[in-house]
C-alpha positions in Angstrom: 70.5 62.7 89.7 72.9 61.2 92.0 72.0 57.6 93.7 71.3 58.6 97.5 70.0 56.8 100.4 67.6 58.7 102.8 67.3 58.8 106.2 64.3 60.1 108.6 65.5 61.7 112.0 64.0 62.7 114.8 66.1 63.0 117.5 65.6 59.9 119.1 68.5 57.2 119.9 66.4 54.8 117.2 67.1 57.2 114.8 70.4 57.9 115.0 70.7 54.3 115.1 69.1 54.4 111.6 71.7 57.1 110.6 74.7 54.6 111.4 72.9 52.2 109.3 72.1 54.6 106.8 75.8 55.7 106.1 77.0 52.6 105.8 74.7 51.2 103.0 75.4 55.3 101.3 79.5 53.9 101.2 78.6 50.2 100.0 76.2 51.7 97.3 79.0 55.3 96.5 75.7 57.1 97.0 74.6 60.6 98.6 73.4 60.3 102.0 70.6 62.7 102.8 69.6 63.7 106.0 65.6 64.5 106.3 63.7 66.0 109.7 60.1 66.1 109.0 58.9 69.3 110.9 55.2 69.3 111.7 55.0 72.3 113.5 54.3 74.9 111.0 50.9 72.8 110.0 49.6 72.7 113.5 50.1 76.8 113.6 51.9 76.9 116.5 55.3 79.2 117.4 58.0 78.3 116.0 60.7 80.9 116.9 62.5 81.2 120.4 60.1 82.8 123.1 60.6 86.2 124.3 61.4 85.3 127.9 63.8 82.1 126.6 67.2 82.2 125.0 67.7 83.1 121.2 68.9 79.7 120.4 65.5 78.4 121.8 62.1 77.8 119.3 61.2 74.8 117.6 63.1 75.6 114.5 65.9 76.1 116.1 65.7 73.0 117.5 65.1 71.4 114.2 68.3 72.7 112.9 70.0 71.5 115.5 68.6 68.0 115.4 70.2 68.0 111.8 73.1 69.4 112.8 74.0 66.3 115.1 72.9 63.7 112.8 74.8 65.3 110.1 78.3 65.0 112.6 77.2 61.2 113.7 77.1 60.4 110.1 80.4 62.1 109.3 82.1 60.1 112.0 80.6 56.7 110.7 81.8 57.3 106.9 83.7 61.0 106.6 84.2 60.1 102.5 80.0 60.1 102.0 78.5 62.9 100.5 75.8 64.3 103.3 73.2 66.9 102.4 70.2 67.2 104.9 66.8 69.2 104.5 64.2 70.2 107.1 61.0 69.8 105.7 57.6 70.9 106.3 54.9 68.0 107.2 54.2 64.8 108.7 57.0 62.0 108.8 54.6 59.7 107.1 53.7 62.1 103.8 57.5 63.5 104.3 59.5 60.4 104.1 57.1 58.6 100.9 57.6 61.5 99.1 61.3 61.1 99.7 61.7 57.7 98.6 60.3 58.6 95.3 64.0 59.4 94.3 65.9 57.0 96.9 67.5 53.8 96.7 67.2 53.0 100.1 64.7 54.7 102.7 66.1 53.9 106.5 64.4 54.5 109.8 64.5 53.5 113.3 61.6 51.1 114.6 59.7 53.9 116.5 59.7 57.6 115.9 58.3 60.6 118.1 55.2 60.1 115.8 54.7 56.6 116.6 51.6 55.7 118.9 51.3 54.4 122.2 50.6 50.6 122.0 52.4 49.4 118.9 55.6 47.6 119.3 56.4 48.9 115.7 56.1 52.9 114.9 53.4 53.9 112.8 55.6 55.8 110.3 57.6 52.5 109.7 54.4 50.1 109.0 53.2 52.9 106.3 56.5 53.2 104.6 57.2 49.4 104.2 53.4 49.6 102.7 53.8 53.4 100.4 57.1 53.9 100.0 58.4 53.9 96.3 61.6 52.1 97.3 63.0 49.4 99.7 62.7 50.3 103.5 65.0 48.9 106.1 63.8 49.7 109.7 66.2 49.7 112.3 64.7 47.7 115.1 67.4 45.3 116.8 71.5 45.5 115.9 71.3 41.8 114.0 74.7 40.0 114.1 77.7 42.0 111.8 78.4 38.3 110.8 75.6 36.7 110.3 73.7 36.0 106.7 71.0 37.6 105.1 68.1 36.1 105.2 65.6 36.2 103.0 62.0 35.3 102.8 61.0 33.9 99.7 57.4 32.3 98.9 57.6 31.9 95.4 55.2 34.9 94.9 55.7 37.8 91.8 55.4 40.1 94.3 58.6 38.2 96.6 60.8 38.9 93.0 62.0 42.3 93.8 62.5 41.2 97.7 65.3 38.4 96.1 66.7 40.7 94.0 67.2 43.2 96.7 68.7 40.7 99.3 71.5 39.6 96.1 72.5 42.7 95.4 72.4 43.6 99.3 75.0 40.8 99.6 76.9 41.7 97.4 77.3 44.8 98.3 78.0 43.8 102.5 80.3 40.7 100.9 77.6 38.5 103.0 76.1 34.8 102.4 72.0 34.4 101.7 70.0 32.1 103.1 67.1 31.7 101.6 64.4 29.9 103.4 61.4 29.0 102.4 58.3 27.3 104.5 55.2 25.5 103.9 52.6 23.6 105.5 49.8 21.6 104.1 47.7 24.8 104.5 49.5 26.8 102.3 51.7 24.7 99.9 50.7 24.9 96.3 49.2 21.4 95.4 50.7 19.5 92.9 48.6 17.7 90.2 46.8 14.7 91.0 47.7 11.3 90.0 44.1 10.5 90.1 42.0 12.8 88.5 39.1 10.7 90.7 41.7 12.0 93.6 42.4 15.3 93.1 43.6 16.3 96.6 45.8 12.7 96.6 49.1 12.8 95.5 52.1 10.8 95.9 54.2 10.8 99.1 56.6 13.4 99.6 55.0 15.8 96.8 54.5 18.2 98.5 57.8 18.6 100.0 59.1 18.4 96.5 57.2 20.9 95.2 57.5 23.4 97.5 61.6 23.0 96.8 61.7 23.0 93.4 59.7 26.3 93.9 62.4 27.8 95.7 64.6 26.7 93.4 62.7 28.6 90.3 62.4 31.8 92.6 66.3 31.9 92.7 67.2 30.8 89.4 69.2 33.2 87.6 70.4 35.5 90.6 73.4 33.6 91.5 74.2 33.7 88.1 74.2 37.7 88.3 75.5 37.8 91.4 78.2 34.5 91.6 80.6 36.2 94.4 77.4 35.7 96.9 76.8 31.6 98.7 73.6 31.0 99.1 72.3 28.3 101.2 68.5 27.4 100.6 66.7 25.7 103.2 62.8 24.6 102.7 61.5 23.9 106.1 57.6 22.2 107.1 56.7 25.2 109.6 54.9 28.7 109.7 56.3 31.2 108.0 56.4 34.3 110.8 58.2 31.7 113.4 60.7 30.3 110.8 61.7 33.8 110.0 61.7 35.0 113.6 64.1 31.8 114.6 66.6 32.8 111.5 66.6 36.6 112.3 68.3 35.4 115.6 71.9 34.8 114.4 71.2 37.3 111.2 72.6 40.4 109.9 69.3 41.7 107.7 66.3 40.0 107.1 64.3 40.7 103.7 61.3 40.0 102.7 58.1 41.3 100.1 56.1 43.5 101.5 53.2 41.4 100.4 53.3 37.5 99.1 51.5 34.4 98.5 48.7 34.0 100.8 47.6 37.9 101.5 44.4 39.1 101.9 43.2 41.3 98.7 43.3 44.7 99.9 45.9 44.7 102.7 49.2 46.6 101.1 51.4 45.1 104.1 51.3 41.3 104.2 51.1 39.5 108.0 54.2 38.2 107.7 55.7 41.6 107.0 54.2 43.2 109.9 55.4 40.2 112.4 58.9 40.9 111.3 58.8 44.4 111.7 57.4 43.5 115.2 59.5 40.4 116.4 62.6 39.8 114.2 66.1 40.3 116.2 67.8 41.9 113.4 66.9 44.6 111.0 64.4 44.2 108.3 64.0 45.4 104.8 60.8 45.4 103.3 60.7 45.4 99.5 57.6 46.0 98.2 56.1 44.7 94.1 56.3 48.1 92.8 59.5 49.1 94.2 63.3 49.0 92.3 66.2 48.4 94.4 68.3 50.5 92.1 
């Protein structure tokens, strides 16, 4: 099966947004691009052909078709070498677009869809795909800056693994630096082994700092060696880790981070952090989650 990246479209601006997005990370990657409406109406039992008293080109189906139709033409003008095929399925965007991403590279939506609710800065179908979908998911929320980095999240977590290698090969692909950031606080840094076993919350001054470095150092080790065309710049930074991340989104390109990490609460499939970047980051965000491949 040919790599593809897949898109979900509903007619709004944010997702044709995401299908601009979508086709460009098709070209980088010489994948398919597909195309994918998810058309509810058929479960809720309602009409779906034009009315007897409207035009012939009227009816919800019709209007699904054409939906496609235009996002098919705004992706050929964005990249007319990709490959686009498109599909009109039956369902719910949510069950739709995580069955889709069982065969996908790259799943790509716009912040908030028509099925999103009232109230949530972030749509609904985005927060379940970052936490269910079977591959990487990059939401489409703010532009980010074309020449910014990438920056990535990283908390030293097996989970956060997949979320590096993403953001490398990512880079590589967009010819774009990294900047890896980590953060700490005395709250959440791992605590290094006492000199004192008497002591065993003592340590000596400036341990923690070091430790929480040399952590991000292990986390990367090895990627730059795969990937030695992409700079990295590491920065480890005393401060909260949603308002270090917001601050770097600012002047970013993409933001990347695990969809879960060091510090979540057992049972939660999207971490905090994860959902405050999908909420407040000024660039776009992927979300990689532990059991997914960026292939």
């Amino acid at each position: 099966m040919a790599a593809r990246v897949v898109v979900g479209i509903d007619g709004s601006a944010s997702s044709l947004v995401a299908v601009e997005a979508a086709t460009r990370e098709a070209r980088w990657r010489d994948a398919d691009l597909h195309l994918v409406h998810a058309f509810i109406w058929p479960v809720m039992h309602v009409p779906l052909g034009p009315s007897a008293l409207g035009p012939p080109e009227g009816g919800l189906r019709n209007m699904a078709d054409r939906l496609v139709a235009e996002a098919e033409e705004h992706a050929r003008k964005v990249a007319p070498d990709v490959r686009v095929t498109s599909a009109v399925v039956t369902g719910e965007p949510l069950t739709v677009l995580q069955a889709q991403s069982r065969t996908a590279q790259l799943v790509v939506i716009g912040s908030r869809h028509m099925g999103g609710f009232i109230g949530l800065m972030v749509g609904s179908t985005a927060v379940h795909l970052t936490a269910h979908g079977h591959c990487p998911t990059l939401v489409m929320q703010a532009p980010g800056d074309a020449t910014g980095p990438i920056v990535l999240g990283v908390d030293g977590s097996p989970a956060g693994a997949r979320a590096i290698e993403f953001a490398f090969a990512e880079a590589a692909l967009r010819q774009a630096d990294v900047l890896a950031l980590h953060t700490w606080t005395p709250w959440n840094a791992q605590m290094p082994a006492p000199i004192d076993p008497a002591m065993p919350y003592a340590g000596t001054p400036g341990s923690l700092a070091e430790r929480e470095a040399c952590l991000l150092s292990e986390a990367l080790a090895g990627h730059q060696d795969r990937y030695p065309g992409v700079h990295v710049e590491r920065q480890v930074v005393r401060q909260g880790t949603r308002e270090a991340l917001i601050e770097a989104s600012r002047t970013a390109q993409l933001l990347v981070v695990g969809a879960r990490g060091r510090g979540g609460f057992a049972g939660l499939l999207l971490g905090s952090v994860s959902q405050a970047m999908l909420n407040h980051a000024h660039c776009p965000v992927a979300v990689v989650s532990g059991a997914s491949t960026a292939r």
